[in-house]
ZAMARGU-4260 file (C-alpha; in steps of 0.2 Angstrom, whole numbers, plus 5000, padded with zeros to 4 digits):
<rodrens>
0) 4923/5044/5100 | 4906/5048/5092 | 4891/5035/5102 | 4888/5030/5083 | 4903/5021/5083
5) 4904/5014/5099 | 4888/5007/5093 | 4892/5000/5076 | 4910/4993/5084 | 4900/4983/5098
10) 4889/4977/5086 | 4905/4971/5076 | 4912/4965/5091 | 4896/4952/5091 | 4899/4945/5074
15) 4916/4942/5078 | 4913/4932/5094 | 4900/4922/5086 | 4910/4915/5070 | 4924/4911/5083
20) 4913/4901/5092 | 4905/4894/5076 | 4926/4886/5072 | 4927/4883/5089 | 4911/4872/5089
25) 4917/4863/5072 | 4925/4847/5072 | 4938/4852/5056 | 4942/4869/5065 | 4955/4871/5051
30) 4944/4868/5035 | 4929/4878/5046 | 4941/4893/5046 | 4944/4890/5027 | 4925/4891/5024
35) 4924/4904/5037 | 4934/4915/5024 | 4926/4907/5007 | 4909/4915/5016 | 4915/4929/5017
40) 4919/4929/4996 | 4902/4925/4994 | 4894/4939/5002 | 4906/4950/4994 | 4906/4944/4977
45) 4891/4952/4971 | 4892/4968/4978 | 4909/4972/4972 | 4901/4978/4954 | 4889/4992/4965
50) 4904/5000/4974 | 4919/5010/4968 | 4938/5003/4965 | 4950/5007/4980 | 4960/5020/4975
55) 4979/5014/4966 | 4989/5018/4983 | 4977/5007/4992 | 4980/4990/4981 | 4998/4984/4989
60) 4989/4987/5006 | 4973/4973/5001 | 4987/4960/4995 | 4997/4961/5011 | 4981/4961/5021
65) 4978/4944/5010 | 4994/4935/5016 | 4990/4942/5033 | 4973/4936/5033 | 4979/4917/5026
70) 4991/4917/5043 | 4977/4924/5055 | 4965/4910/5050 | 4976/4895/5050 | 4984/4902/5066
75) 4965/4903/5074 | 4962/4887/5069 | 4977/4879/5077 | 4975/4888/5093 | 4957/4882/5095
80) 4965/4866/5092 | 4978/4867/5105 | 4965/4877/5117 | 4950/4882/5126 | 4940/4896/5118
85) 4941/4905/5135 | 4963/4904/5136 | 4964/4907/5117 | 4952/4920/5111 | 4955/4931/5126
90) 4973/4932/5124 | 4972/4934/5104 | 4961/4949/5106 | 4968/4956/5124 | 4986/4956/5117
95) 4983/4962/5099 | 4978/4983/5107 | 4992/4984/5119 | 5004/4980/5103 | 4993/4992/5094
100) 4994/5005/5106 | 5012/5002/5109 | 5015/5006/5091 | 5002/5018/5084 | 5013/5033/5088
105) 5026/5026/5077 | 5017/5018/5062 | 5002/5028/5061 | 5009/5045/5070 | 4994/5045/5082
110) 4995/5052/5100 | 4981/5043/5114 | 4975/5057/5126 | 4976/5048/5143 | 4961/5043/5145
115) 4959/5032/5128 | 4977/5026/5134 | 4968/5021/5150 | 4953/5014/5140 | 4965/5003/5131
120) 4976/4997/5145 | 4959/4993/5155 | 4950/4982/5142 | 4966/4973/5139 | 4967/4968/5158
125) 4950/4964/5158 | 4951/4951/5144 | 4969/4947/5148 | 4961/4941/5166 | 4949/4929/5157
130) 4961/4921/5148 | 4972/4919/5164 | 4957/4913/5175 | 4957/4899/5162 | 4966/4885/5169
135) 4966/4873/5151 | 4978/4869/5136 | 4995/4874/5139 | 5013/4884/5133 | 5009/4878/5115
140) 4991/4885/5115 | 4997/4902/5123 | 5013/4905/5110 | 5000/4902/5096 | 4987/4915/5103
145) 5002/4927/5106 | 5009/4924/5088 | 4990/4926/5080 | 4988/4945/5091 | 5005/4949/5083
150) 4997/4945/5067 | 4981/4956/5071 | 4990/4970/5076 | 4998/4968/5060 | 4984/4967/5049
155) 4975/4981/5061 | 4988/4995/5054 | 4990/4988/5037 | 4969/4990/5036 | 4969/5003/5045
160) 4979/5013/5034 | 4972/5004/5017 | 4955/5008/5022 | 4960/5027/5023 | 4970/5029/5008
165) 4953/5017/4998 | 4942/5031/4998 | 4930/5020/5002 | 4931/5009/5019 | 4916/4996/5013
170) 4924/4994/4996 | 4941/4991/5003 | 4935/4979/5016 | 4926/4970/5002 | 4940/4969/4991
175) 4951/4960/5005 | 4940/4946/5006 | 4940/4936/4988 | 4962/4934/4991 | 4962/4924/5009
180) 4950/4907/5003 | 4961/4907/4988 | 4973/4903/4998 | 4966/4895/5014 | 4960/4882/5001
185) 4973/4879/4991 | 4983/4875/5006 | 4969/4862/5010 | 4968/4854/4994 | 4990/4852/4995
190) 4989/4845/5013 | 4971/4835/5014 | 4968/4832/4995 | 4953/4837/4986 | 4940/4824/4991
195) 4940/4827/5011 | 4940/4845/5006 | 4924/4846/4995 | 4916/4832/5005 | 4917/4843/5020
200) 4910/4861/5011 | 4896/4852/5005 | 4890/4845/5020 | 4894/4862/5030 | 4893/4875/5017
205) 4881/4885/5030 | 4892/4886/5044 | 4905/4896/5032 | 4891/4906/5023 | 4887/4912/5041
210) 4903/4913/5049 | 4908/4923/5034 | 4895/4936/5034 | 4898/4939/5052 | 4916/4942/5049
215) 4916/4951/5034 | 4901/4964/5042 | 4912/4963/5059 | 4928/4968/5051 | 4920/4980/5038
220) 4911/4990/5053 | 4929/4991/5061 | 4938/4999/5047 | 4924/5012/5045 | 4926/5016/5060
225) 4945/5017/5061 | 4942/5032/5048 | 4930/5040/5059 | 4941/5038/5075 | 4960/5033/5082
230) 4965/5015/5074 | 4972/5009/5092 | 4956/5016/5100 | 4945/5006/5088 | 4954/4990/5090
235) 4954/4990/5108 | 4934/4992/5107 | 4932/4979/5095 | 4939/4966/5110 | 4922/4970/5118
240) 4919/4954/5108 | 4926/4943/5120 | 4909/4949/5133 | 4899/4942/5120 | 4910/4928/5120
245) 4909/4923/5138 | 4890/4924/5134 | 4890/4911/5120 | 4904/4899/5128 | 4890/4896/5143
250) 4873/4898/5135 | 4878/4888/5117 | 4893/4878/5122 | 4891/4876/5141 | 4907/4880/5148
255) 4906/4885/5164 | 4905/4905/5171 | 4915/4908/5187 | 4917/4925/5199 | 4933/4929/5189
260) 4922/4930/5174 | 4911/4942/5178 | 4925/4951/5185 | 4933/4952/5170 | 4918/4957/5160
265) 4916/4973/5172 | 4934/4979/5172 | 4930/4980/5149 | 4914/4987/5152 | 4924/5000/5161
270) 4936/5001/5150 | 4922/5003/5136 | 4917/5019/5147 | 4933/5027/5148 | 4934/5026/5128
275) 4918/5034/5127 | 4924/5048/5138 | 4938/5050/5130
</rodrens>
């Protein structure tokens, strides 16, 4: 894989940590996912009109990412509510590659050399070790952060493919995010009513304008790069995130770092290097 994209990935992988710990921080994790993704429309918004359409074969692919999408944040939200960040986020992202990796061959019709194949199986049990050296929340939080990396890999393939038939990766990206708050908040407003709903937007509208740009730039960068290299090899880089994650848990929310931690954080920085080798 070109250093370019290693590069751009990490970086991605950066933004993603820190919107998940922006949720994670919020007291309304459900609604902060909601605004999370409303963000993300308003940084898109106005750049739609300065970049091409997808290409026709593209569209179903952004309307099934949508309904995806709708599942992936509701499905965050309630495993941050059943969970620590450092069980849930590790086992959402550590589990999503090896379902990737499993079934690239089949959906995609890519072959891993070994050594990608060892990349991806070594970053996996790095992050799959934090979220076992974890000792809070419970069977609950770990069947929702198992159902939410089936939903990732899902999307991954559905993207990963979309983005390539687009003809433009940013555009595509760009296009995917105006459908998810549609329908994040129109599941809010059924469930809480209008009032609570509004009343908490106004009050945290920057929370979601940030989270958003972070996702939307973190998610864009992936999809680039899935066009430049191996979908399963991309999404197991992107799970560098949870390094940066470890980061912000003890230096913004002051959860504790033990030997296992950092143990972790070694076995995906190898993993990281064996991609790069590859």
């Amino acid at each position: 894989m070109p250093l370019d994209v290693i590069a751009l990935v990490l970086f991605g992988a950066l933004l993603h940590a820190t919107w998940n710990a922006l949720v994670k921080a919020g007291a309304e994790k459900s609604l902060d996912a909601a605004m999370v993704a409303l963000g993300a429309a308003a940084v898109a918004l106005p750049l739609l009109p300065f970049l091409p359409l997808p290409r026709q074969e593209a569209w179903p692919f952004i309307l099934v990412s949508a309904i995806f999408q709708f599942a992936y944040f509701q499905l965050v939200a309630a495993s941050y509510r059943a969970g620590e960040i450092g069980l849930v986020y590790p086992l959402m992202r550590g589990t999503a590659p090896l379902i990737v990796a499993a079934a690239s061959s089949i959906v995609v019709g890519e072959h891993l050399t070994g050594g990608a194949l060892a990349g991806i199986l070594t970053i996996s049990a790095g992050v799959l070790t934090l979220a076992l050296e974890s000792r809070k929340g419970g069977r609950h939080a770990i069947a929702l952060a198992l159902l939410n990396a089936c939903v990732i890999a899902s999307y991954t393939f559905v993207d990963g493919i979309g983005a390539r038939l687009s003809g433009n990766a940013i555009s595509y990206t760009l296009w995917i995010a105006p459908l998810p708050p549609v329908l994040l908040f129109a599941w809010a407003f059924m469930t809480r009513g209008a009032k609570p709903v509004l009343r908490h937007v106004r009050h945290h509208w920057w929370r979601g304008l940030m989270g958003g740009a972070g996702s939307l730039g973190s998610y864009g960068l992936a999809l680039w790069a899935m066009t430049r290299a191996p979908v399963a090899t991309v999404a197991a880089l992107r799970e560098t995130a949870i390094l940066f994650a470890v980061v912000i848990s003890v230096v913004f929310l002051k959860e504790r770092v033990s030997i296992w931690r950092i143990a972790a954080a070694c076995v995906i920085a190898l993993g990281a290097l064996l991609l790069r080798l590859a």
